[in-house]
N, C-alpha and C positions, 0 to 999 in steps of 0.2 A: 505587327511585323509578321511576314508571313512566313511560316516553318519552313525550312530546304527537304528537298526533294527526298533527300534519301532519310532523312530525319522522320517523316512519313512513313514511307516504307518500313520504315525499322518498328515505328509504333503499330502500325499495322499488323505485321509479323508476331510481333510478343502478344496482341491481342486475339489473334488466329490460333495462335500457340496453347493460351491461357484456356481457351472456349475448347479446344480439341482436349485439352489434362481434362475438365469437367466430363465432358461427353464419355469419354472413356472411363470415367471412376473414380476422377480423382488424379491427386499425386503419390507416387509411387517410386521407389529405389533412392533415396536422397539421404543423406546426414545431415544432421546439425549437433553444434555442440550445446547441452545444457547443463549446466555448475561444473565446467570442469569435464563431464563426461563424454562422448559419442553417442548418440542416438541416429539410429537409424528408422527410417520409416519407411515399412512394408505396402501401406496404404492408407491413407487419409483423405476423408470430404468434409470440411468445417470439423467441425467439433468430434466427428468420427473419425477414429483411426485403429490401425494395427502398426506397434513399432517393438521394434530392439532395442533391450536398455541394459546398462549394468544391473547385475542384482542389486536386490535392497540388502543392507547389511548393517541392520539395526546395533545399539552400540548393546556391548558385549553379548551378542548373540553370537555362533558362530555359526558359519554356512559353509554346507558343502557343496560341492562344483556339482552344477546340473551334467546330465547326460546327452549334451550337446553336439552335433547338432544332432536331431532329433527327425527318424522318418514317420510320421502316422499322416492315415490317409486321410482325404478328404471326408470318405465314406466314414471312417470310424470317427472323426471328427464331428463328422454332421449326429450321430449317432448318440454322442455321449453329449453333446448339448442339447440335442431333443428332448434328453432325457432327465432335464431338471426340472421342476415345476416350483414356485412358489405361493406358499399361504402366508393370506393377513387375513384372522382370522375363519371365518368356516368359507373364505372364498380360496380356489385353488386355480391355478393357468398357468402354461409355459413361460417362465423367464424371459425365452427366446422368440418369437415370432418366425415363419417360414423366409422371411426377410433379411433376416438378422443373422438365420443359421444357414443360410445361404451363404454371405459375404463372408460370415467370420472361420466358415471349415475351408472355406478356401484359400483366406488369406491367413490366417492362423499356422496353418500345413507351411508356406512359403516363410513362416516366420521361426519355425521350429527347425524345421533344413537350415536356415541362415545362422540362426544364433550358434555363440561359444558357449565354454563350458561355465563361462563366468557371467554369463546373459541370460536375462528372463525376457519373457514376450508380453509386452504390456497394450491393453484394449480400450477401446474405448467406441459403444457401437447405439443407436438412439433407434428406438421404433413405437409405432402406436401399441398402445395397451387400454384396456378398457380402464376407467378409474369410476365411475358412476355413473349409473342409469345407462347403462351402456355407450359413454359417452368415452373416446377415444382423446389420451393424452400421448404428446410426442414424451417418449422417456428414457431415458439413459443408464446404460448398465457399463461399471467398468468393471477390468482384473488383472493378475497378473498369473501368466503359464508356466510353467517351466516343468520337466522331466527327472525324474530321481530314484532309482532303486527298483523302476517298472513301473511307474505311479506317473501319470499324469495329473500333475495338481494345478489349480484355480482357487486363485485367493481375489477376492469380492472386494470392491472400494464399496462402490456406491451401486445398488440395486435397484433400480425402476425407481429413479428420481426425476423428480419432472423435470424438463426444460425448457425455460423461461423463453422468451422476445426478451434479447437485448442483454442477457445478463452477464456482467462483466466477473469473467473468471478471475481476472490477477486477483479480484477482493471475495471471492469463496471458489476456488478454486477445487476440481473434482478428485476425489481420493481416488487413488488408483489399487488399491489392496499392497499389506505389507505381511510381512514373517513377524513383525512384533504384533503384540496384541491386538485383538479387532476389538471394533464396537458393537455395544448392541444393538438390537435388532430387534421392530418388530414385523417385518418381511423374516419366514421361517423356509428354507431348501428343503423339499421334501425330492425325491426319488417318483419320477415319472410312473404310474401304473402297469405293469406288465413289460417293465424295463429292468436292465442292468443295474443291480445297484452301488450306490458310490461308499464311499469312506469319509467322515466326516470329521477332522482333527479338529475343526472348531466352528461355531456356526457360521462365520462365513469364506473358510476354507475348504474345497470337496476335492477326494482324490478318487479317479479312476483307473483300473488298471492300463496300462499301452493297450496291450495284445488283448481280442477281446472279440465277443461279435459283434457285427452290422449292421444284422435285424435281428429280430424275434424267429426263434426257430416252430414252424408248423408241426405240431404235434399230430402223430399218424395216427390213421382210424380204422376202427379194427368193423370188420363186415361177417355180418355173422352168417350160419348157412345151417339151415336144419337140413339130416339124412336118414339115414333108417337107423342110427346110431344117435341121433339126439344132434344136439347142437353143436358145434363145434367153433372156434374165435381161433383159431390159427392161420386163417385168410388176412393178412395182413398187408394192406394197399398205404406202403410208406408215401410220407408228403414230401415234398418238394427237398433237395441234399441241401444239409445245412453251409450256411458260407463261410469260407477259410476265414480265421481270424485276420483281422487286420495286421500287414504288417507293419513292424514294429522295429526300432534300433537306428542307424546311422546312415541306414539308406545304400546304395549301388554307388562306385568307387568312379564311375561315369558319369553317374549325376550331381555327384558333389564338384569332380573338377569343372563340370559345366557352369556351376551355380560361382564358383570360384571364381572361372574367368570371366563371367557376366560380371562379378563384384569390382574386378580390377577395370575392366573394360569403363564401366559406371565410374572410376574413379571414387570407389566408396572406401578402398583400401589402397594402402601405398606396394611399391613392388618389392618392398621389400617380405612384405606380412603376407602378399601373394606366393613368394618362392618359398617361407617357412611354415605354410597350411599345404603348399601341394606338395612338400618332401616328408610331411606329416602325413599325407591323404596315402600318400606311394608305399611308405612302408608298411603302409597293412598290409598291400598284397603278400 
């Protein structure tokens, strides 16, 4: 029996549609509900994502509201994920790949603007890593983000885990990092060489400060000059002005409302939760 005309069409269109979300990166601005919750998803390709989720609130643990939403830059993003390295044992390499800290300072950043005070940002991002003989495995790093007290913290599910052909999640499903206890480990986070360093509340929780620098600042060289007086080292030819720290806090009263009405627009919130975030956003002025 042969399909109707516009029936065609329609399948055409969604298949047009489907090939165009890939091309571009993925799926991006959507919700879904899981157990009960809202989850929002900032960006996902197969098994990689960045979403919004309620906090984890382990039982009698108590949590305090993150400092949501949250403005850190892309630059200082990229900057404090460079700057983790991991050892098993005397071998050492970035956690992160140029790939990986590409995607996730940037969607990361869109993820911390959006979230509330009761939302963490949970990841999930996969890249080649060497595992032997210089032989690259596809692998899997997850975590959860969230802001508190001036601390940017990252708590670790699963650290450069391989990933399989074919392997079905619903029957080992990937730990996403929680506030109750972690496991052990024998992947060890060390602190990137001639970097910023982190705070470590537990081997697989690390906190960095928000506000912070971007790069490594060039240390000034002093040029020496001999005269009829001897030597002298007060020629002092400074290096390059260090860079403002990243900023840090809530972000501009203009880019929030924009981010707002993008969310209503998206139908990712109702209009009611839109009139009582932008009478909240107003009264700072």
């Amino acid at each position: 029996m042969e399909m109707p005309e516009n029936r065609r069409h329609e399948r055409t269109a969604r298949w047009i549609f489907t090939a165009l979300m890939i091309l571009v990166g993925g799926v991006s601005g959507c919700a879904t509900v899981q157990n009960g919750m809202t989850v929002k998803t900032v960006w996902q390709v197969r098994e990689q994502y960045v979403k919004i989720e309620r906090q984890d609130r382990p039982t009698g643990l108590a949590v305090a509201v993150n400092a949501h939403p949250a403005e850190i830059s892309t630059e200082r993003l990229r900057y404090l994920l460079e700057s983790i390295d991991v050892r098993l044992n005397d071998k050492v390499e970035s956690l992160f790949n140029e790939d990986e800290v590409g995607v996730m300072s940037n969607k990361i950043h869109e993820g911390l603007a959006l979230a509330g005070p009761d939302e963490d940002v949970t990841f999930a991002v996969v890249g080649h890593h060497a595992v032997l003989f210089g032989l690259k495995q596809r692998m899997i790093t997850t975590g959860r983000l969230f802001c508190q007290g001036g601390q940017l913290n990252i708590i670790f599910g699963e650290i450069l885990r391989e990933v399989k052909d074919n392997e079905d999640l619903r029957l080992n499903p990937y730990r996403i990092g929680s506030r109750s206890a972690g496991e052990h480990r024998e992947l060890q986070l060390i602190v990137k060489q001639g970097r910023e360093a982190f705070t470590m509340k537990r081997p697989d929780w690390v906190m960095f400060p928000i506000a912070g620098p971007v790069s490594t600042v060039p240390v000034p060289t002093v040029t020496e000059k001999k005269g009829a007086a001897g030597v002298k080292n007060d020629d002092v030819q400074p290096g390059p002005p260090a860079e403002k720290p990243a900023a840090a806090g809530r972000g501009s009263i203009e880019a929030r409302l924009k981010v707002l009405n993008d969310l209503r627009d998206k139908k990712l919130i109702t209009e009611e939760e839109y009139r009582a975030k932008r009478r909240e956003i107003l009264d700072e002025l």
